[in-house]
Each structure stands twice: as C-alpha cells, then as structure tokens.
Backbone as CSV, one residue per row, in Angstrom:
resi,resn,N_x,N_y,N_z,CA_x,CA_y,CA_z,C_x,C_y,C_z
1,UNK,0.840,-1.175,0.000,0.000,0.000,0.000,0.886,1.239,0.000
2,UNK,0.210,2.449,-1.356,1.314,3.378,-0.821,0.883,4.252,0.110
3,UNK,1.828,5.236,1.116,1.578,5.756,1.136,2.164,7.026,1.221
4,UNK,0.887,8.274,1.170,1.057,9.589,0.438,1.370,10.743,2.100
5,UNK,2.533,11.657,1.714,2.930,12.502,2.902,2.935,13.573,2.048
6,UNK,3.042,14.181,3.205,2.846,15.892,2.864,3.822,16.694,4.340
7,UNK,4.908,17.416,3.803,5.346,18.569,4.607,4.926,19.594,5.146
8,UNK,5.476,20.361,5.421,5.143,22.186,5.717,4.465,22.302,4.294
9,UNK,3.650,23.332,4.794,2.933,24.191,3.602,4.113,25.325,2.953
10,UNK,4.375,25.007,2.235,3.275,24.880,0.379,3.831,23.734,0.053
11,UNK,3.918,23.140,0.931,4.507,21.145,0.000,3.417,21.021,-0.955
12,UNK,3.561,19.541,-1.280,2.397,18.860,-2.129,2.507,17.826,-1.814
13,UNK,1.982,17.111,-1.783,1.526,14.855,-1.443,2.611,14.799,-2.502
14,UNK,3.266,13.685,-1.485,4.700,12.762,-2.231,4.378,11.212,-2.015
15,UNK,4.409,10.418,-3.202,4.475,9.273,-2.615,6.085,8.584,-3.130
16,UNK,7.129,8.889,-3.357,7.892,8.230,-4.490,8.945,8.744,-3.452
17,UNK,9.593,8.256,-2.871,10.681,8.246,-1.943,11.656,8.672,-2.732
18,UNK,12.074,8.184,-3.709,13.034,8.860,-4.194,13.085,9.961,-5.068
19,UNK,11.646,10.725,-4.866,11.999,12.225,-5.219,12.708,13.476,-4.566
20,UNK,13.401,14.383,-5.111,13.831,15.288,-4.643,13.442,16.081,-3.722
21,UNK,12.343,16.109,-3.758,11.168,17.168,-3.352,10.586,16.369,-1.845
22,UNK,11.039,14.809,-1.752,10.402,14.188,-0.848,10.400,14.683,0.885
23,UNK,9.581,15.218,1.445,9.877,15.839,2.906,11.091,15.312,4.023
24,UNK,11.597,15.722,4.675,12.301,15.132,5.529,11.425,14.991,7.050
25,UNK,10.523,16.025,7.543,9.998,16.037,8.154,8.537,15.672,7.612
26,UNK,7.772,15.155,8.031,6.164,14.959,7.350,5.197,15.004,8.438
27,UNK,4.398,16.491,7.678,3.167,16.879,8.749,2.188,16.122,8.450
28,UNK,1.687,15.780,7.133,0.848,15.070,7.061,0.867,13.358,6.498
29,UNK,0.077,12.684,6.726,0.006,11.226,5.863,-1.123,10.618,5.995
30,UNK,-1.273,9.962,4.726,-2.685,9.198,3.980,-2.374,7.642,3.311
31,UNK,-3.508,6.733,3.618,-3.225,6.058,2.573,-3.634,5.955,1.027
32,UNK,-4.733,7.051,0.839,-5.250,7.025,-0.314,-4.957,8.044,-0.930
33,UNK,-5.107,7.872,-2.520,-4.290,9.340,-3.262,-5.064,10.534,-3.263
34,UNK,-4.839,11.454,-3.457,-5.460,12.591,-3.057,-5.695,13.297,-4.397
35,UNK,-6.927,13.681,-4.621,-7.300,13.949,-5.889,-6.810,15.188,-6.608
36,UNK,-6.003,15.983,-5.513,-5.072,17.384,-5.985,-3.814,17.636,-5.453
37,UNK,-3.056,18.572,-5.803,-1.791,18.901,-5.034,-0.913,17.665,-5.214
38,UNK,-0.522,17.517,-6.067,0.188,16.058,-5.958,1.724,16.340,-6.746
39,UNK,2.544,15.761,-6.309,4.306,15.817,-6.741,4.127,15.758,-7.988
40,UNK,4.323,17.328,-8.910,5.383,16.606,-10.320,5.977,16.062,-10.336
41,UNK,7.066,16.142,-9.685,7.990,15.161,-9.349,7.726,13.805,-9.554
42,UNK,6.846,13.216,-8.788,6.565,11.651,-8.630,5.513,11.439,-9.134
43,UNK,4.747,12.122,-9.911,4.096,11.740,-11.169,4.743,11.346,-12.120
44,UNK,5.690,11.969,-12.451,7.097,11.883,-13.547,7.766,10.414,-12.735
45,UNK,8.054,10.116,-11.725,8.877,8.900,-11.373,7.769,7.928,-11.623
46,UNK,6.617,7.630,-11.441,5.436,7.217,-11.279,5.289,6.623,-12.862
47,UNK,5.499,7.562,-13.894,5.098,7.623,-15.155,6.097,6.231,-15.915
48,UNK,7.633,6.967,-15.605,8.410,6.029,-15.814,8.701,4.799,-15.125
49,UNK,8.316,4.418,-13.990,8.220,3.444,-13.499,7.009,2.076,-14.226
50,UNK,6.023,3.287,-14.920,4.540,2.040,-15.126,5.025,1.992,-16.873
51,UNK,6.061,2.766,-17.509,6.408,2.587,-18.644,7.046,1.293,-18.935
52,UNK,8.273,1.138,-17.914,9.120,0.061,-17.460,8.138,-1.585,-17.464
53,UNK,7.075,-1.089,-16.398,6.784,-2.416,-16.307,5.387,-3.027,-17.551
54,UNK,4.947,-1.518,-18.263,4.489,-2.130,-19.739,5.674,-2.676,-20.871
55,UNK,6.991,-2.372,-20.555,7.401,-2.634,-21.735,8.090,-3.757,-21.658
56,UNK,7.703,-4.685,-19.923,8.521,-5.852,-19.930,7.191,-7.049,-20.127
C-alpha cells in the first residue's frame, strides 16, 4: 500500500521516496491518493516506473 505525505505548507503529497522534493519532516500522511496537489515530481517517477513495467 502506498503511502502519500505531505510537509510544511506549500509542499504537495509525495508518494515516491526517491523524489527530490520528498519531505524530511512529514506533517501530514494518507493512505489514499489525493485527488489534488500532488508531486510533479513523482508523477514523472510514477510515469516512468509504469512505462518500465508495460514494456517488460
């Protein structure tokens, strides 16, 4: 299950640990995705990750 954190404000919901952007401290956490505010970042890791596992 993933799940989705959120920092200090003006963060955004991270779920992808290995983004840049990922909080060190985390004010908030969820297990379900949140229908806004969400990591470019780990949309982009997210993207290439589900590319990977269509193209195997």
């Amino acid at each position: 299950m993933e799940e989705y954190v959120k920092g200090a404000e003006p963060d955004r919901w991270h779920w992808c640990k290995n983004c840049k952007q990922y909080p060190r401290v985390v004010i908030q956490r969820r297990n379900w995705r949140p229908s806004s505010d969400l990591c470019d970042e780990c949309l982009d890791i997210e993207k290439i990750e589900l590319r990977k596992i269509a193209a195997t």
